[in-house]
C-alpha positions as a Markdown table, in Angstrom:
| # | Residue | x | y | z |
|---|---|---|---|---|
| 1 | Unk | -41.1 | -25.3 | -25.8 |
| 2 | Unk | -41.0 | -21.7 | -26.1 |
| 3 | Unk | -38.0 | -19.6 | -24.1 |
| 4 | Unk | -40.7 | -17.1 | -21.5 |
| 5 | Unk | -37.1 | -15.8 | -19.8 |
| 6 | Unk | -33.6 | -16.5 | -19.2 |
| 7 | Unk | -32.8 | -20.1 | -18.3 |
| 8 | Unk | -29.9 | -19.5 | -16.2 |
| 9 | Unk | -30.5 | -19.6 | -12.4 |
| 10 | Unk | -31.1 | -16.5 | -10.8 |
| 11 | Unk | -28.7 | -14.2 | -8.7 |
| 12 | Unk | -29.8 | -12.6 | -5.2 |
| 13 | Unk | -28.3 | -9.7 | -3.9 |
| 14 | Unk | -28.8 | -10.2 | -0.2 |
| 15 | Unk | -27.6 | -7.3 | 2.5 |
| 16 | Unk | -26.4 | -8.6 | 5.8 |
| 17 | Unk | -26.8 | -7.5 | 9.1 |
| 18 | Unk | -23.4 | -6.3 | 9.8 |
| 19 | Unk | -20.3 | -4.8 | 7.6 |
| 20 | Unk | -16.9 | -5.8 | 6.4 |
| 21 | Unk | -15.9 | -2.8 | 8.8 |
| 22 | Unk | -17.6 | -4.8 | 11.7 |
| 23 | Unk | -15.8 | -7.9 | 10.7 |
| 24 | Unk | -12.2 | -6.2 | 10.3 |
| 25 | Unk | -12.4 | -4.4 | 14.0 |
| 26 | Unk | -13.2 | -8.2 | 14.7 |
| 27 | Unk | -10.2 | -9.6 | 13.0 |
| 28 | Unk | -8.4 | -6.2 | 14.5 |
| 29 | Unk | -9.2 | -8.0 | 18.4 |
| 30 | Unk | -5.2 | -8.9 | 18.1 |
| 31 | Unk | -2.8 | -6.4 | 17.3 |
| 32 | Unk | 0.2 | -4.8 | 17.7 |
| 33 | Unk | 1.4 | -2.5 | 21.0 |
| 34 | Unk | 1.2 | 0.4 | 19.1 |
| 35 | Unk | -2.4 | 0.1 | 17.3 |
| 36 | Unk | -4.0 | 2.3 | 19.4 |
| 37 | Unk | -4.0 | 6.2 | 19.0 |
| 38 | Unk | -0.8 | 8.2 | 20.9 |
| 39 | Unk | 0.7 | 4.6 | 22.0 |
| 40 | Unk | 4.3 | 4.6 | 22.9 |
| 41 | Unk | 4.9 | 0.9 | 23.7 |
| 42 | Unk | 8.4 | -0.1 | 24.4 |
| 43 | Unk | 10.4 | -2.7 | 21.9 |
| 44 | Unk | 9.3 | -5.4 | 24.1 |
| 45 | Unk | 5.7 | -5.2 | 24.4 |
| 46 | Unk | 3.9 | -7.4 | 23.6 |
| 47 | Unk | 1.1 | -7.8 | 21.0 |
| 48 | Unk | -3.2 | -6.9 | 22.5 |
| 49 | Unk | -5.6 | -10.1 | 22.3 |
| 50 | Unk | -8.5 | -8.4 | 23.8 |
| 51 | Unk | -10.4 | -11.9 | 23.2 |
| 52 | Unk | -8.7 | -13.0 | 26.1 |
| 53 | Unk | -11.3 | -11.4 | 28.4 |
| 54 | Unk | -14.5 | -11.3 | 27.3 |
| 55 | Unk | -15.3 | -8.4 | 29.2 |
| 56 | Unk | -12.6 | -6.5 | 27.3 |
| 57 | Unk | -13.8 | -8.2 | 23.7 |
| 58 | Unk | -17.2 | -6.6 | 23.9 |
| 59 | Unk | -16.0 | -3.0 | 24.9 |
| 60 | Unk | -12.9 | -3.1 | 22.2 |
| 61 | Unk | -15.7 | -3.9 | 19.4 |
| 62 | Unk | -18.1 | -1.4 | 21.2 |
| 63 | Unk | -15.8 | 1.7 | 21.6 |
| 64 | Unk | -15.3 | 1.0 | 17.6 |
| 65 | Unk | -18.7 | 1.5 | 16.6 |
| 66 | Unk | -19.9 | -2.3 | 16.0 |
| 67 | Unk | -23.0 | -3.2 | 16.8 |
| 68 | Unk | -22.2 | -6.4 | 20.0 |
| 69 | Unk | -25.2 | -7.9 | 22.3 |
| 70 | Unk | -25.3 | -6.8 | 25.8 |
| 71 | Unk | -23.4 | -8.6 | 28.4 |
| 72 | Unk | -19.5 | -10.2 | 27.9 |
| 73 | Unk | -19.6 | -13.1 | 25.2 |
| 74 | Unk | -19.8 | -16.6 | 26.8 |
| 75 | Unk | -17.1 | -18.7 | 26.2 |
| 76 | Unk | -18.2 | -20.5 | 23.0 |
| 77 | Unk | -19.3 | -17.2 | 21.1 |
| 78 | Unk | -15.7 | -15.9 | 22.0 |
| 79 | Unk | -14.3 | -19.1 | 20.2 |
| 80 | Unk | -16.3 | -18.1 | 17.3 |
| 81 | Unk | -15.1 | -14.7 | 17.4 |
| 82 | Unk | -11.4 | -16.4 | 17.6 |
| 83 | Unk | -11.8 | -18.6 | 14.5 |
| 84 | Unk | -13.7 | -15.5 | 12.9 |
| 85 | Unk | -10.6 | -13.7 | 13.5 |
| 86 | Unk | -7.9 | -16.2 | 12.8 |
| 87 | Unk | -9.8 | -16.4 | 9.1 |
| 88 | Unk | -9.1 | -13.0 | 8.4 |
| 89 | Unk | -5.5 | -13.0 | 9.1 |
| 90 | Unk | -5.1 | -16.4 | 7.5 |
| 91 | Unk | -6.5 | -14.7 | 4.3 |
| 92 | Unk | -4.3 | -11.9 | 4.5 |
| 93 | Unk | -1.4 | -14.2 | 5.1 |
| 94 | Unk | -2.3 | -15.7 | 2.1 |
| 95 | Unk | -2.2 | -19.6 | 4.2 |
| 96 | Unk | -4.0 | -21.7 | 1.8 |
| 97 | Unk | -7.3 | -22.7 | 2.4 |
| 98 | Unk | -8.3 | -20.1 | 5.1 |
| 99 | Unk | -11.3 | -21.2 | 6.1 |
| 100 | Unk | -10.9 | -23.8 | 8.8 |
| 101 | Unk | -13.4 | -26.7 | 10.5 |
| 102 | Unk | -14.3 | -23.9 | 13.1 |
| 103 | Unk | -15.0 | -21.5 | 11.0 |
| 104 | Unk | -17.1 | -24.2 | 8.8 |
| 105 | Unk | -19.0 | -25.6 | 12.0 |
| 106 | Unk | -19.8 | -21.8 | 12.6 |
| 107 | Unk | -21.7 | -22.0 | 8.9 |
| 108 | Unk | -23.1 | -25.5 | 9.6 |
| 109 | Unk | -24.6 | -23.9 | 12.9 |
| 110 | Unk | -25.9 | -20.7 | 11.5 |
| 111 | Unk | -29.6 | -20.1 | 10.7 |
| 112 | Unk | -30.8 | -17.4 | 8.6 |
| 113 | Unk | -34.0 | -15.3 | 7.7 |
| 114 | Unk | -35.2 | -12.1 | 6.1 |
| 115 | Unk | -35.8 | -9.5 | 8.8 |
| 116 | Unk | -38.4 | -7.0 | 7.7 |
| 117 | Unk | -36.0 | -4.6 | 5.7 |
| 118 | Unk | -34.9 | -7.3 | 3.6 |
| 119 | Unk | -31.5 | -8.3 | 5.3 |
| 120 | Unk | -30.4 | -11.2 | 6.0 |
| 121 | Unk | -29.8 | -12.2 | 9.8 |
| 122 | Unk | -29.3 | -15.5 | 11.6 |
| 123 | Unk | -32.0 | -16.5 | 13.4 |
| 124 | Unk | -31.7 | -16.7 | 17.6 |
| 125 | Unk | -30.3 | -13.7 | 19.5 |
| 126 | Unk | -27.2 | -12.5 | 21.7 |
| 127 | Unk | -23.6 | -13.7 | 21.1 |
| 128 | Unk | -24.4 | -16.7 | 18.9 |
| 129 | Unk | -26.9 | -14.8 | 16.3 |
| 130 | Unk | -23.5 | -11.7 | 16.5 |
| 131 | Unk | -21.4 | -14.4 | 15.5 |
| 132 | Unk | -22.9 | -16.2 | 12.6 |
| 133 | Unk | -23.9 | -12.7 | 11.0 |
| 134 | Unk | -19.9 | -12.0 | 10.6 |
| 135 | Unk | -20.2 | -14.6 | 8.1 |
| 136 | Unk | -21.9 | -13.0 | 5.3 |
| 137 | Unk | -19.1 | -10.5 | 5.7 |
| 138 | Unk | -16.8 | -13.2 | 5.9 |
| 139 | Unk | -17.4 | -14.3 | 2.3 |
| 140 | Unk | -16.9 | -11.0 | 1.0 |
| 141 | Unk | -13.8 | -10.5 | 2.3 |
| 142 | Unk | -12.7 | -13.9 | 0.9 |
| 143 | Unk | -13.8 | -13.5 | -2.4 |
| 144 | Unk | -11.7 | -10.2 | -2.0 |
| 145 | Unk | -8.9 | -11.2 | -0.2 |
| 146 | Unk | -6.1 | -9.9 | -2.1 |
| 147 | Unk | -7.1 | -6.6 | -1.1 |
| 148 | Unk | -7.1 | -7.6 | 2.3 |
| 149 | Unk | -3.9 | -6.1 | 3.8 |
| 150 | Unk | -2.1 | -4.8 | 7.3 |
| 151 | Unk | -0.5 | -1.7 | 8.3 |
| 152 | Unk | 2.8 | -1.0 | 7.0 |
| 153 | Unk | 3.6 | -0.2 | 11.2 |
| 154 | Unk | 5.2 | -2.9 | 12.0 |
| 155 | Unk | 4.2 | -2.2 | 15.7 |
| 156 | Unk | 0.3 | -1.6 | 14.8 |
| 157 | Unk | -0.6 | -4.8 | 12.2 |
| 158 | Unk | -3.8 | -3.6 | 11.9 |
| 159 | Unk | -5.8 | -5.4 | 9.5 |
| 160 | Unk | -7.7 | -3.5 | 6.7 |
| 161 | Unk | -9.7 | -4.4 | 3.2 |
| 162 | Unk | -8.2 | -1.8 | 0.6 |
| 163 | Unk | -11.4 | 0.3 | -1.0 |
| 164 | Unk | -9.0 | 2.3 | -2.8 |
| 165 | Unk | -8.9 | 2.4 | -6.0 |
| 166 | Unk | -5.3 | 2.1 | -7.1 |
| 167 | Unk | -5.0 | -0.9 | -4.3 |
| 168 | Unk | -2.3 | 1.1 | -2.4 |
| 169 | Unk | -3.2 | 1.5 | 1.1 |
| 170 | Unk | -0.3 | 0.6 | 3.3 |
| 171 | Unk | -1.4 | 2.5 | 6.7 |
| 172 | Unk | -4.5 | 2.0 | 9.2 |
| 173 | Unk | -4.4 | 5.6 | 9.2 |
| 174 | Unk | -2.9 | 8.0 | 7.3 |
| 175 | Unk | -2.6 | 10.6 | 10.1 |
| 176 | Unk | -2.1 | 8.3 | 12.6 |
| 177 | Unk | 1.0 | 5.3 | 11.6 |
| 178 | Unk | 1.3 | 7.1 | 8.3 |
| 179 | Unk | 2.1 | 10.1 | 9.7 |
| 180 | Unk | 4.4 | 8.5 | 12.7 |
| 181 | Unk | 6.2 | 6.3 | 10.1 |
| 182 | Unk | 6.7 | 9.3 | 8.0 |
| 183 | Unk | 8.3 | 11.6 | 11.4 |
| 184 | Unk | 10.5 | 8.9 | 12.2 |
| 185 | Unk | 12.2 | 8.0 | 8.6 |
| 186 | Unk | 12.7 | 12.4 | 8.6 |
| 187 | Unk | 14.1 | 12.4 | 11.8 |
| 188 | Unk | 16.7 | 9.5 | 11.2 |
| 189 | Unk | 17.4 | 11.5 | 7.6 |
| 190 | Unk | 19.7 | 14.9 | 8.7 |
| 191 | Unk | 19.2 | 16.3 | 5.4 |
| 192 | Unk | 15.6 | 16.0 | 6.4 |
| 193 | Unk | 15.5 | 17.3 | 9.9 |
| 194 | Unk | 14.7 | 20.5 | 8.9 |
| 195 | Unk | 11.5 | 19.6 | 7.1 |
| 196 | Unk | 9.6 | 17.2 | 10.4 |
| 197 | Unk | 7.4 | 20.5 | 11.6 |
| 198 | Unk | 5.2 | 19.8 | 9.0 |
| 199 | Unk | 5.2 | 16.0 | 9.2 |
| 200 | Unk | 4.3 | 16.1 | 13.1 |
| 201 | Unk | 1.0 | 13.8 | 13.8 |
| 202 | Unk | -1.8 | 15.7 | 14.3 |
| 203 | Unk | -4.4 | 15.0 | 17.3 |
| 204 | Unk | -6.8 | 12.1 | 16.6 |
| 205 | Unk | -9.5 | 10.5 | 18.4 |
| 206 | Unk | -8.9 | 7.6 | 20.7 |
| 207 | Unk | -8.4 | 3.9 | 18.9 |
C-alpha cells in the first residue's frame, strides 16, 4: 500500500493554562527567613511555609502574580499544593524518582479539555481545577530538571528553573540576594571595604 504521509504517530503541542513561573512561586510556598525583599531575619529564624494557612497560601501566590480561585484552598487542594511543591524541591534535590503517589493520584484525578483558545485546562473549577493545571507545568519542569536550581542565599532557597543560556543562575535575584551576598563577602574583605558603595542593594519591590 502506498505511503499518503508519515507513519510515525503524531506530536501535539498543547499550551496549558498556567506557567512554570506559576508552578515555581508554588514550589516557592516554603522558603528561607530571608526570601522576601529588605528581610533581616536573625540566625535563628526559622524557614516560611505559607501552606500552613490557607488563608496565607492564596495571598502569597496572589501578591506574586499567579492566577488562584477566590476564597482560602480547602484542605485537600492545599495537600495537592503540598505534594505539588514537595515534587519540585525533590527534583531539584535530585531524590530519585520525584514524582510521588500524591502527586500521581493528583494525575489520576485530573480531567482535561480544550478551552476555546486552544489550551488545555482541567475540567471542574476552584481549588481542584488550580491544582491539576500545575501539572502540565509540572512535566516541563521534570523533563527539565537539571536546570531546576535554588538561590545561592543560603537564608533565601528560593527555587528557580534556569532560562539562561549558559545555565549559570545562582541568585533569585540579582539585585536582591545577589547583590546582598556580594555586600557582605566586600565587607568581610578589608582590601575591599573601600569598594561596597557601589555594591549597596538598590530599592526593590516587595517579595
Amino acid at each position: 500500500m502506498s505511503r499518503m504521509g508519515p507513519r510515525e504517530p503524531v506530536e501535539l503541542r498543547v499550551t496549558g493554562s498556567l506557567s512554570v513561573n506559576d508552578l515555581m512561586w508554588v514550589a516557592n510556598t516554603i522558603h528561607g527567613p530571608a526570601a522576601h525583599w529588605h528581610a533581616r531575619p536573625r540566625g535563628d529564624a526559622s524557614d516560611h511555609d505559607h501552606l500552613a494557612d490557607a488563608a496565607d497560601a492564596r495571598r502569597y501566590l496572589a501578591d506574586h502574580g499567579v492566577p488562584v480561585p477566590p476564597g482560602a484552598a480547602p484542605p485537600d487542594a492545599v495537600a495537592g499544593l503540598r505534594a505539588v511543591r514537595d515534587t519540585v524541591h525533590r527534583l531539584i534535590d535530585a531524590r530519585g524518582d520525584a514524582w510521588t503517589r500524591e502527586t500521581d493520584a493528583i494525575l489520576e484525578r485530573a480531567d482535561y479539555g480544550i478551552d476555546a483558545s486552544g489550551r488545555m485546562v482541567a475540567r471542574g473549577e476552584g481549588w481542584a481545577a488550580f491544582v491539576a493545571d500545575l501539572v502540565p507545568a509540572l512535566l516541563v519542569v521534570t523533563d527539565r530538571r537539571e536546570r531546576l536550581g535554588k538561590c545561592g542565599n543560603p537564608a533565601c532557597r528560593l527555587a528557580f528553573l534556569d532560562d539562561t543560556r549558559n545555565g549559570a543562575r545562582r541568585w533569585c535575584d540579582p539585585g536582591g540576594c545577589g547583590n546582598r551576598i556580594r555586600v557582605r563577602r566586600a565587607r568581610s574583605d578589608p582590601g575591599r571595604r573601600g569598594s561596597t558603595a557601589a555594591l549597596r542593594p538598590t530599592p526593590q519591590p516587595p517579595r
